[in-house]
N, C-alpha and C positions, 0 to 999 in steps of 0.2 A: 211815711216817715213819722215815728213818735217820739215824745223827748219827754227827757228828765230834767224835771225844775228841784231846784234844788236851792234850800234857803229861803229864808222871808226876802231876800231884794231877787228869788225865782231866776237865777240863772239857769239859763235853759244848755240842756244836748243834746244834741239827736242824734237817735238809734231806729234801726227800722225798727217795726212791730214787733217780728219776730224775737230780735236779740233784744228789746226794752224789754218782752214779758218774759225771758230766762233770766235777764239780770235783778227783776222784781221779785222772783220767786226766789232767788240767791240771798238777795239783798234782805227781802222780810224775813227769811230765818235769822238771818245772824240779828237782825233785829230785835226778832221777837222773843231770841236769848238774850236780852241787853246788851249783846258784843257790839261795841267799836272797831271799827278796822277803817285801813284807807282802802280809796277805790278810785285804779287810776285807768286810762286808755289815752291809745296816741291819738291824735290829730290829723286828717287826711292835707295829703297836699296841695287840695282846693283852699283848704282853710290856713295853711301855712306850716304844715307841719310839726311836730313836736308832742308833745305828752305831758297829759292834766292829771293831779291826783285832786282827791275830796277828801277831806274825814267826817265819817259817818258814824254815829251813834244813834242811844233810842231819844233822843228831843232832837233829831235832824228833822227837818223840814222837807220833805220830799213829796212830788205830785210827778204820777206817771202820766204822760197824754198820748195816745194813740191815736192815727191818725184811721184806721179799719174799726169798725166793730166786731169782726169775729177772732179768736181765741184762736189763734192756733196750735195747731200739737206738740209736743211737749218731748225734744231729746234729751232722755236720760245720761246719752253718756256728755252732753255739754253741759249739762245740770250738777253731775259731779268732778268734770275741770272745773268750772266754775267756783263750784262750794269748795274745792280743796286748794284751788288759788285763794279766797276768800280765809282762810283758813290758814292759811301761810303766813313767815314772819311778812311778807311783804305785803300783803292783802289782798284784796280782790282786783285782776288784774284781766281787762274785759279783752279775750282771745277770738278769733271769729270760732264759728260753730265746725264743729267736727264732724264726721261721719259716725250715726247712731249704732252701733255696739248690739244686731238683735240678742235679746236674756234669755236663757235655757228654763223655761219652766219646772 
């Protein structure tokens, strides 16, 4: 399980591996366009249920931690729900992962 700290006082989330390193690759473009967006996800019912948003810009404070050191591979078609939720008046809104879409060469 990896988490997303977020801020100098590093409020932590946890995301597995998998969906922390899709939401990173989401998250550093609209970044690395200096876009702003919020970015929200529910709360499981272990933790009490309900729904956190963030707003995020290019001075946010963000550290990914992973708790695996290998990479894993990379669904295109949850890469672009994501980027087009992300993209949206509402923001980036963290979905579980879909079924990958194979691409027609």
């Amino acid at each position: 399980m990896g988490s997303l700290l977020y801020g100098s006082a590093g409020m932590e989330v946890a995301f597995d591996d998998r969906a922390l390193t899709h939401l990173q690759l989401v998250i550093t473009a609209k970044l690395r366009r200096r876009e702003s967006f919020v970015f929200s996800w529910t709360t499981s019912v272990e933790l009490g249920s309900g729904r956190s948003v963030i707003w995020l810009d290019p001075s946010s404070t963000l550290f990914y931690r992973y708790s695996g050191s290998r990479l894993p591979s990379i669904n295109r078609t949850w890469i672009e729900q994501l980027t087009k939720s992300a993209n949206s008046p509402g923001g980036l809104y963290f979905s579980p992962e879909p079924v990958d879409v194979p691409r027609e060469t």
